[in-house]
C-alpha positions as CSV (number, residue, x, y, z in Angstrom):
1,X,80.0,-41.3,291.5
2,X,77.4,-38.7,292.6
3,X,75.4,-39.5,289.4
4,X,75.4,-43.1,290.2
5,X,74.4,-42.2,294.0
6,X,72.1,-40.1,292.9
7,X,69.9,-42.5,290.2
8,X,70.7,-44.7,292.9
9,X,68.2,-42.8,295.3
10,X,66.1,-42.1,292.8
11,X,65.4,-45.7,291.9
12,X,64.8,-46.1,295.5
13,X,62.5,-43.9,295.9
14,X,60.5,-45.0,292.9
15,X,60.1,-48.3,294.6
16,X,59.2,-47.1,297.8
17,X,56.2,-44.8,296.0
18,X,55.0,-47.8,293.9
19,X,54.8,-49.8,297.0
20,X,53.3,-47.1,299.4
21,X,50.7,-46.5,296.2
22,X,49.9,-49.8,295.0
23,X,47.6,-52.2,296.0
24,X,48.5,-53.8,299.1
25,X,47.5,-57.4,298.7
26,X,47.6,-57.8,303.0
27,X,44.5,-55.5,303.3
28,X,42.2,-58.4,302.2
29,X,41.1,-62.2,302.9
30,X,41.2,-65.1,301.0
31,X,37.3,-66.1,300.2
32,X,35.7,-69.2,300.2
33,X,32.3,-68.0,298.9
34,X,31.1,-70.1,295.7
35,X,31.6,-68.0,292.4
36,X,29.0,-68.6,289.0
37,X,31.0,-70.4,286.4
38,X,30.3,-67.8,283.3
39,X,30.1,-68.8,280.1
40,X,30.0,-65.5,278.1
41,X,33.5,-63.4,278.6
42,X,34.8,-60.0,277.2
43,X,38.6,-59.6,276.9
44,X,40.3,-56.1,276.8
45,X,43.4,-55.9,275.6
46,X,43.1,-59.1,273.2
47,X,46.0,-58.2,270.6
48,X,48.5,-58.5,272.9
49,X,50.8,-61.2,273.3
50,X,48.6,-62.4,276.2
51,X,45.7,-61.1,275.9
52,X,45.8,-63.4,272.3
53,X,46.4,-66.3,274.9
54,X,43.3,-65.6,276.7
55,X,41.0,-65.4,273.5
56,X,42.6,-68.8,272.3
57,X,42.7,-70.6,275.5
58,X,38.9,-69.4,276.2
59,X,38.1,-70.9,273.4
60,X,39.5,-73.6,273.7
61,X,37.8,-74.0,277.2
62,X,34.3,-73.7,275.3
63,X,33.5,-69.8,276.5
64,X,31.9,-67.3,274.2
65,X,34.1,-64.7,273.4
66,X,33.7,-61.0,272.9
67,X,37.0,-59.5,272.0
68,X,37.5,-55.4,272.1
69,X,40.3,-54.4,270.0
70,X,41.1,-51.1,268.2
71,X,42.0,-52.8,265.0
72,X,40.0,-56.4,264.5
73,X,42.7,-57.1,261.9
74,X,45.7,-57.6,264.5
75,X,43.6,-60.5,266.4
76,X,44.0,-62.9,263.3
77,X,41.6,-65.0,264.6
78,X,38.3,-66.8,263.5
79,X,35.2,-68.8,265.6
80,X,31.6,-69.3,266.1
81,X,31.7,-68.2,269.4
82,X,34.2,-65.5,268.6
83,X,32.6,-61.7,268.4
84,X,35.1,-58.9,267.8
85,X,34.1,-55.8,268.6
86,X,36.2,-52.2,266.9
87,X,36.4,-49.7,269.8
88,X,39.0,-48.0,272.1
89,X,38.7,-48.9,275.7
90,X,39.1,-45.0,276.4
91,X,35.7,-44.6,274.7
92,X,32.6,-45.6,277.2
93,X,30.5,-46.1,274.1
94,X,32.1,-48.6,272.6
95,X,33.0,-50.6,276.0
96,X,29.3,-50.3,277.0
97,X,28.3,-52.1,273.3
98,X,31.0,-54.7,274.1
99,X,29.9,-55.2,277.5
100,X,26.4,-56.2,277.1
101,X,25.3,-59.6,277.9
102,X,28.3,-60.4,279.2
103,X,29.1,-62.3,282.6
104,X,32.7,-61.5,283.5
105,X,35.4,-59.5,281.8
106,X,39.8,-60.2,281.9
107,X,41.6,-57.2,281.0
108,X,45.0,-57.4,279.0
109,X,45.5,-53.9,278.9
110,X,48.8,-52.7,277.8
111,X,50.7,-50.2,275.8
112,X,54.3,-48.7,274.6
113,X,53.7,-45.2,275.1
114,X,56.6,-45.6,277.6
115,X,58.1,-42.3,277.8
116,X,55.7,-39.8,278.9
117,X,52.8,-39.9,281.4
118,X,49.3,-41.3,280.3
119,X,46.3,-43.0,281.7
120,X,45.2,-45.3,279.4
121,X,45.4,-48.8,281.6
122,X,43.7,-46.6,284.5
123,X,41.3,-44.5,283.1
124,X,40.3,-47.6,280.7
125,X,39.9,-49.8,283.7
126,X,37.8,-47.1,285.2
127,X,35.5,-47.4,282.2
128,X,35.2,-50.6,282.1
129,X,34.5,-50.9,285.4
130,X,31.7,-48.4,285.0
131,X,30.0,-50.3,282.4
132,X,30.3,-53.6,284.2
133,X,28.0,-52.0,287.0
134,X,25.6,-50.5,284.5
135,X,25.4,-54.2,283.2
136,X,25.5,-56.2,286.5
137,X,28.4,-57.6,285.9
138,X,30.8,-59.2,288.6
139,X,33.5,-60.6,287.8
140,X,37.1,-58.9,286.7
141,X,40.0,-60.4,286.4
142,X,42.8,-57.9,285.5
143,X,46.2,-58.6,284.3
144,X,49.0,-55.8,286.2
145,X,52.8,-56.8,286.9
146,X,55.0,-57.8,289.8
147,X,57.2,-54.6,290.9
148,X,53.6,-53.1,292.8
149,X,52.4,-52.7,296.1
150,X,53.7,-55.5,298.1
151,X,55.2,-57.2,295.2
152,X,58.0,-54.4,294.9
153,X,61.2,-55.3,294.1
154,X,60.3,-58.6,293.1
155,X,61.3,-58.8,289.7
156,X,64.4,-58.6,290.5
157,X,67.4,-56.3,290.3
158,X,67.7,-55.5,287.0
159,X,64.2,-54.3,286.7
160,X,64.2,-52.4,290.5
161,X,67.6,-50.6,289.7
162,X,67.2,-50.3,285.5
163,X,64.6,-51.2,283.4
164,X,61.5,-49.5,285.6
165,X,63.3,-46.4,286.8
166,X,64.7,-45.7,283.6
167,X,61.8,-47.0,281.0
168,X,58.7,-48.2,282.5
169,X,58.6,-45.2,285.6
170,X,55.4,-43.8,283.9
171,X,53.7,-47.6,282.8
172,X,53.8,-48.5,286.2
173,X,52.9,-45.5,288.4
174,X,49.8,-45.7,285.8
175,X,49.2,-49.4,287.0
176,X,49.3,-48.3,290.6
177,X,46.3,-45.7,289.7
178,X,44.8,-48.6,288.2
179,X,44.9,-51.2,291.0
180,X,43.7,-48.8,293.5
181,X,40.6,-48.2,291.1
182,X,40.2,-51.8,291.0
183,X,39.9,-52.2,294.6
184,X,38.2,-49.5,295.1
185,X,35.2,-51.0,292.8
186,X,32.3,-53.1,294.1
187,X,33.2,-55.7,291.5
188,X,34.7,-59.5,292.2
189,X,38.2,-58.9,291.5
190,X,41.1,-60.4,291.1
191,X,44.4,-58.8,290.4
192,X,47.2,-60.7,289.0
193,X,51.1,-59.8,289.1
194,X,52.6,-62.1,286.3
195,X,57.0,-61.7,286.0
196,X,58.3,-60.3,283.2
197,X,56.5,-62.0,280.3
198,X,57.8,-64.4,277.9
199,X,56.8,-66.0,274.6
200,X,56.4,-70.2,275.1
201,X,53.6,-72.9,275.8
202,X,52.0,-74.1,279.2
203,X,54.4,-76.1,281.1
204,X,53.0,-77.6,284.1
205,X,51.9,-75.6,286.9
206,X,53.1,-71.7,287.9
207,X,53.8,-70.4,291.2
208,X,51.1,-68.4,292.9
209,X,50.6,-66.2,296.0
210,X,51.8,-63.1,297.7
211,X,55.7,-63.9,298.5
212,X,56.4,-65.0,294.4
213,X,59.4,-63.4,293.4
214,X,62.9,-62.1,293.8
215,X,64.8,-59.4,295.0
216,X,68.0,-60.5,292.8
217,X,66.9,-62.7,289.8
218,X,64.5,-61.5,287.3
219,X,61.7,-63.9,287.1
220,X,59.6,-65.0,283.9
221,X,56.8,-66.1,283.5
222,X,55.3,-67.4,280.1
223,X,52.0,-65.5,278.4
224,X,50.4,-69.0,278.0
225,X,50.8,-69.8,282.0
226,X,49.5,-66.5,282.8
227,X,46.7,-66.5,280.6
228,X,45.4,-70.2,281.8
229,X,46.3,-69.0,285.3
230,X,43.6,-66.1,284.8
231,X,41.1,-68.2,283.2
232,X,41.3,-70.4,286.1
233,X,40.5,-67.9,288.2
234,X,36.9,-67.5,287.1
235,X,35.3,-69.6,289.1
236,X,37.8,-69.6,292.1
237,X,37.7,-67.6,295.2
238,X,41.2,-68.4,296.9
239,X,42.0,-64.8,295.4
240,X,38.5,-62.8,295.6
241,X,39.4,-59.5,296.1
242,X,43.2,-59.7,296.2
243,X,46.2,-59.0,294.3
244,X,48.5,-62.7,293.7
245,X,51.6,-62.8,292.2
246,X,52.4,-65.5,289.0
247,X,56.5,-66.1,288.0
């Protein structure tokens, strides 16, 4: 009983930091100013299961696609306006190669180093952010998770009281360092808190906005959705400088 009282508080407590250190979407207002529609786009991140969405879906839409990836042979993919680039988002060279001539960048980032403390999503954002700025470019859209800031505790209780105490604790205080770099930046940003992700197509519309969630339930949200829900947000300003939550 003490045990359980005492992961109990723990878990609490885990929550309460992640909230206090996260991104706190209330800070900032919704924009109306007119965004450039780019054509040219570099995705980070683009073996993953959604950050393969974006590259496909951008395609799809017409862009002209710079991928980053660490090993060219996991993407699996081939078009004209498809330019894979070998490199490690940890190494400013090869982010500052990929990042020229560009016009706006999505980040995928992700990893399974689970277990033990790293910086990869927010020391890689930091570099990319950096070489966006030597570039002049604007706009980043970045892919982080629900569970942050003021979107704690809504993925649910299974992933409050088990899954990110227990095996994400380090993923996710890293994705709080890397939303406060984010907003920190002088970049257009968007920061966008997808559920726990899912394999499956785009089926209709996903819910969007700072109250999406649930205490109890877990809530899912397919890579496909988020992935068009990002694209979308190129050109939009409803969430200029904010973080939105997608389940």
């Amino acid at each position: 009983m003490t045990i359980l009282l005492l992961f109990i508080l723990y878990a609490v407590g885990l929550s309460v930091a992640l909230a206090r250190c996260g991104y706190r979407s209330g800070v900032a207002r919704a924009s109306d100013a007119a965004l450039p529609s780019p054509t040219r786009i570099l995705i980070v991140g683009a073996t993953g299961g959604t950050g393969r969405q974006l590259v496909t879906q951008a395609l799809e839409r017409g862009f002209w696609v710079t991928a980053l990836v660490r090993n060219p042979s996991k993407l699996q993919l081939e078009h004209q306006r498809l330019t894979v680039v070998q490199g490690n988002v940890l190494d400013a060279g090869s982010v500052d190669v990929a990042m020229r001539g560009q016009e706006a960048v999505f980040s995928a980032l992700g990893h399974q180093r689970f277990f033990y403390p790293t910086r990869i999503q927010s020391l890689g954002t930091k570099i990319i952010l950096h070489a966006m700025e030597a570039h002049g470019v604007r706009r980043f859209i970045c892919m982080s998770s629900l569970g942050i800031g003021d979107s704690v505790g809504r993925l649910g209780l299974m992933y409050t009281f088990f899954v990110i105490p227990l095996i994400l604790p380090f993923y996710f205080w890293d994705k709080t360092r890397q939303e406060r770099v984010i907003a920190a930046s002088n970049a257009d940003w968007t920061i966008v808190r997808p559920g726990a992700l899912k394999n499956g197509g785009r089926r209709g519309d996903v819910k969007h906005g700072a109250r999406v969630g649930s205490f109890i339930w877990t809530v899912r949200v397919s890579r496909a959705n988020v992935a068009n829900f990002m694209i979308d947000q190129l050109a939009a300003s409803a969430y200029l400088r904010m973080a939105v939550s997608v389940a």
